[in-house]
C-alpha positions as CSV (number, residue, x, y, z in Angstrom):
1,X,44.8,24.8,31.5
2,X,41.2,26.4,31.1
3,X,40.1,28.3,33.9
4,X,37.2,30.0,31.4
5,X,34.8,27.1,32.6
6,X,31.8,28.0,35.1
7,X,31.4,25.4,38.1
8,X,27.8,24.4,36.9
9,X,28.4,25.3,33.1
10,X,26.6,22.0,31.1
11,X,29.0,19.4,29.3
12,X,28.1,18.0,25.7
13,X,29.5,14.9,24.1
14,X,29.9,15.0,20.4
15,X,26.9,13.5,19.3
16,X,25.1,16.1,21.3
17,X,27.1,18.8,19.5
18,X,26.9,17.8,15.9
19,X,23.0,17.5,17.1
20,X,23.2,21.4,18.0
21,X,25.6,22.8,15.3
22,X,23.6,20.8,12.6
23,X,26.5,19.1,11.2
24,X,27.6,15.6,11.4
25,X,29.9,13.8,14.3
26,X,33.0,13.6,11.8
27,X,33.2,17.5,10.8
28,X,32.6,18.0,14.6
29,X,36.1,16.2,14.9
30,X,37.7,17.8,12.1
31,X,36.8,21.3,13.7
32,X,38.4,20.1,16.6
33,X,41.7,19.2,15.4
34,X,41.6,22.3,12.9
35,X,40.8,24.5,16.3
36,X,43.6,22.4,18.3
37,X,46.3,22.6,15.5
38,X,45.9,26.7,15.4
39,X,46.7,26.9,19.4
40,X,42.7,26.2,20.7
41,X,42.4,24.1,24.4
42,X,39.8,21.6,24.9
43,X,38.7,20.3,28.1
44,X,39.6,16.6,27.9
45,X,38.7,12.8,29.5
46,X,41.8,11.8,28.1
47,X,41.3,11.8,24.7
48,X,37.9,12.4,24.6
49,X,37.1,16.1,24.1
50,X,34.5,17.7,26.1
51,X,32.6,20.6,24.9
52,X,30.9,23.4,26.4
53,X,28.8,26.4,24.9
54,X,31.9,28.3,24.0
55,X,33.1,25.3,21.8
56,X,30.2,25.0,20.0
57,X,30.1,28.8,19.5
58,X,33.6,28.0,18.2
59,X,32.5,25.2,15.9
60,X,29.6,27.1,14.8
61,X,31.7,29.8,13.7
62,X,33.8,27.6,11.3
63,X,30.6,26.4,10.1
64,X,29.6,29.7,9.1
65,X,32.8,31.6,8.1
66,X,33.7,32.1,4.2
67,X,37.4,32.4,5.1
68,X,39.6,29.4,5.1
69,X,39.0,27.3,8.4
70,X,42.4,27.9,9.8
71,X,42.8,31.6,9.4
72,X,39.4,31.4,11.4
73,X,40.3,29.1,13.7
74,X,43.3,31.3,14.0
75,X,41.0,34.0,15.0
76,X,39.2,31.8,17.3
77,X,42.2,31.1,19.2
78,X,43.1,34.7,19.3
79,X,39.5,35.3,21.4
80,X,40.2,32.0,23.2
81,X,43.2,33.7,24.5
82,X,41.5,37.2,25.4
83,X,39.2,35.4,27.2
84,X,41.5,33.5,29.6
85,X,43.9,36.2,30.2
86,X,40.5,38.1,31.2
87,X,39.1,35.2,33.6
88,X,42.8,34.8,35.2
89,X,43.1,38.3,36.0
90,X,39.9,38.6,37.7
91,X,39.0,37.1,41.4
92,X,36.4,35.5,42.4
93,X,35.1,35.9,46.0
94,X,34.4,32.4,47.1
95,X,33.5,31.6,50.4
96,X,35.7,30.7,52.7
97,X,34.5,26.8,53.5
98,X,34.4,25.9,50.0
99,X,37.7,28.0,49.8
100,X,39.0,25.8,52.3
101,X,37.4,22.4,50.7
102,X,38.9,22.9,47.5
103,X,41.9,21.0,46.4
104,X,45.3,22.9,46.2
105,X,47.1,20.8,44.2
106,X,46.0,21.6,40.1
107,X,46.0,18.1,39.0
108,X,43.5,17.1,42.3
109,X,41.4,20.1,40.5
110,X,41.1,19.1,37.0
111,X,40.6,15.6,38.4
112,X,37.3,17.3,40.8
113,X,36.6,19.1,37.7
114,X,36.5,15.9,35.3
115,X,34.6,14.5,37.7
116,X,31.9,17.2,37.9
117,X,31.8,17.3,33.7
118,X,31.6,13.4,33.6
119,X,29.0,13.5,36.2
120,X,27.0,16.4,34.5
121,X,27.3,14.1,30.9
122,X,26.3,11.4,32.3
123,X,23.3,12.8,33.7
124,X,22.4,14.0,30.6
125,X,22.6,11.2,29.0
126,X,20.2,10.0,31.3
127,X,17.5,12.7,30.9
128,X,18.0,11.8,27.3
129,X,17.4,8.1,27.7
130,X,14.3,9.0,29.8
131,X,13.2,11.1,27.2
132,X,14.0,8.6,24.9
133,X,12.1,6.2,26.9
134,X,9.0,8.2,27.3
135,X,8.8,8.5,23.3
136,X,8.8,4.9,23.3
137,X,6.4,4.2,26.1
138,X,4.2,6.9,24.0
139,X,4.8,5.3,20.9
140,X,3.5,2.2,22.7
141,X,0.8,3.8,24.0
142,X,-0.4,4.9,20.8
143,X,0.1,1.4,19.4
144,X,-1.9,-0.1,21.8
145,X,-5.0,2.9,21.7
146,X,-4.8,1.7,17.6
147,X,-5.1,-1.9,18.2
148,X,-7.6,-1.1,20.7
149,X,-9.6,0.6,18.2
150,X,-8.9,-1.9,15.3
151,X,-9.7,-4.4,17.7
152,X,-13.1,-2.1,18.7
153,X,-13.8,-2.0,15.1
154,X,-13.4,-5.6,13.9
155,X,-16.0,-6.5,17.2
156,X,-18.8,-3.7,15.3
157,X,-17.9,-5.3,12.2
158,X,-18.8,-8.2,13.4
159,X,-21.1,-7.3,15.5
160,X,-23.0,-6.0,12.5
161,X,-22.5,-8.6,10.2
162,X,-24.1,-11.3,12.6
163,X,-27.2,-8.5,12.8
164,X,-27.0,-8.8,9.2
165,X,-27.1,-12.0,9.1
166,X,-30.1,-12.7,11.8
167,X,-32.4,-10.1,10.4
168,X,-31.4,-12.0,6.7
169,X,-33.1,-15.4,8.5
170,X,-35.8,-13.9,9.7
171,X,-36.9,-12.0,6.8
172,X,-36.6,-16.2,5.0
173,X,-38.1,-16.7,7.5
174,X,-40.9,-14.6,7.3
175,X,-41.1,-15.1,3.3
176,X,-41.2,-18.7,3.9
177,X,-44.3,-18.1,6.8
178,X,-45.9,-16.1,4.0
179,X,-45.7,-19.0,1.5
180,X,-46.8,-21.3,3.9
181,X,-49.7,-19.3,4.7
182,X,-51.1,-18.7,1.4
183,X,-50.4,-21.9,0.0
184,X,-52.9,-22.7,3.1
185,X,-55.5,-20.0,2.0
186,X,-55.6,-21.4,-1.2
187,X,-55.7,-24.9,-0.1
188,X,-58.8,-23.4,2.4
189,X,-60.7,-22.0,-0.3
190,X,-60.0,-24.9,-2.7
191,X,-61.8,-27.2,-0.2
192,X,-64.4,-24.6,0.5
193,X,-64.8,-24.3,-3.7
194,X,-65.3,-28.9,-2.9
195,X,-67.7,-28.7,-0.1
196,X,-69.8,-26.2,-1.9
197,X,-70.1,-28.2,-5.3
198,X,-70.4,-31.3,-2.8
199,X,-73.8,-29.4,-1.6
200,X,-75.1,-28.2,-5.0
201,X,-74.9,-31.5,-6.5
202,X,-76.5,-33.3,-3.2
203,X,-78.9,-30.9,-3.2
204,X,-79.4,-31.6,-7.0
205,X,-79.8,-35.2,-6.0
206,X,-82.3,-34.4,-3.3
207,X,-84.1,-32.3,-5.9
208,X,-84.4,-35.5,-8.3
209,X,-85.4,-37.7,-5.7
210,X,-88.0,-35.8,-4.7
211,X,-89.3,-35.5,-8.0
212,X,-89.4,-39.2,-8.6
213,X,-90.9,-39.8,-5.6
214,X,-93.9,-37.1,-6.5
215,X,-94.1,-39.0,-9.9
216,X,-94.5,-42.2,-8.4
217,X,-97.1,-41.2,-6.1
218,X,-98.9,-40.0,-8.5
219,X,-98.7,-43.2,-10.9
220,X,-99.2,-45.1,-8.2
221,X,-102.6,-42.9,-7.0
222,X,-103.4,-43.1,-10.8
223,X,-102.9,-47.1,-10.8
224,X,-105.0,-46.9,-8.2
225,X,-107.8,-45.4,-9.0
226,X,-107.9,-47.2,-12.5
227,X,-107.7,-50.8,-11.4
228,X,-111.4,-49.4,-9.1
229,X,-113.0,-48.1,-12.3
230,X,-111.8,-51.7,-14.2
231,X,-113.7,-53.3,-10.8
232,X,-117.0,-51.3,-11.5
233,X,-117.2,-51.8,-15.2
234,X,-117.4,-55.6,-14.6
């Protein structure tokens, strides 16, 4: 059994560990069993190996090696080795209530210590689904700031368009006013043009009146007198 495993050491599932060796989540299983087959001890759920940061040393090394995986795994299992007998042979003062809390029996242990790892997973698999779930909820975010904006947009478009449009009519508008009003100027000063001939040629008319009635005065004063000097001669 390992005993190499600190109390508050972090657990990774595989998925997280082919995520931090850069490698994918089969060759993270075929390290394994390469690692296992040459003597190398997992902590398990089971079946379900459970890694900690001296595995994935250990898988990072068979990554890297340009030896043949098992005389490397070999080698691995070798250090594996070194490193237990070292952590068994040493003590470690504990106080003495959790001393006295701890479970006696080995299996009762492994089970408290399963228990700790599948705690510790699983609340890392939390973090990562709230982390997961923030990128979402920013991803929303940033979807709903861009239809805002497109939405912003499409009501200046508009907005400017219907300006267009209004200052369009008026300036019709304003052309057809113009129209208007000099077709009226010129319908002024034709009638003004009228009025004013209207006046010459009445004045003309008063003109020729006049003279005939200066011409008949004067035949009639000339009638006059003659039909006096006719009287006298007889």
């Amino acid at each position: 059994m390992r005993h190499d495993i600190q109390p508050n050491e972090q657990a990774f599932s595989t998925k997280e560990v082919a995520e931090a060796v850069g490698i994918a989540t089969p060759t993270v299983r075929k390290y394994g069993q390469i690692l296992e087959r040459n003597g190398y001890e997992f902590l398990k759920d089971g079946d379900r190996r459970i890694f900690v940061q001296s595995d994935i040393n250990a898988l990072i090394a068979l990554r890297d090696t340009d030896k043949p995986l098992d005389d490397t795994a070999k080698d691995l299992v070798a250090e594996q080795k070194e490193r237990l007998d070292g952590s068994g042979s040493t003590e470690v003062a504990i106080n003495d209530t959790y001393r006295n809390n701890l479970p006696q029996d080995p299996d009762q242990l492994k089970e408290a210590l399963l228990f700790v790892v599948n705690e510790l997973a699983a609340a890392r698999e939390m973090n990562i689904q709230l982390k997961n779930d923030m990128a979402q909820m920013k991803t929303s975010v940033a979807q709903l700031q861009q239809d805002h904006h497109v939405i912003s947009s499409s009501i200046g478009n508009s907005a400017q368009r219907t300006n267009a449009k209004i200052e369009r009519l008026l300036e019709q508008q304003n052309a057809q006013y113009e129209d208007l009003l000099q077709q009226e100027r010129e319908r002024s000063e034709l009638l003004q043009k009228e009025i004013q001939k209207m006046r010459e040629e009445q004045k003309n008319e008063w003109n020729s009146q006049s003279d005939f009635n200066k011409r008949l005065e004067e035949e009639i004063k000339n009638r006059k007198w003659g039909w006096l000097s006719a009287l006298f001669r007889k």
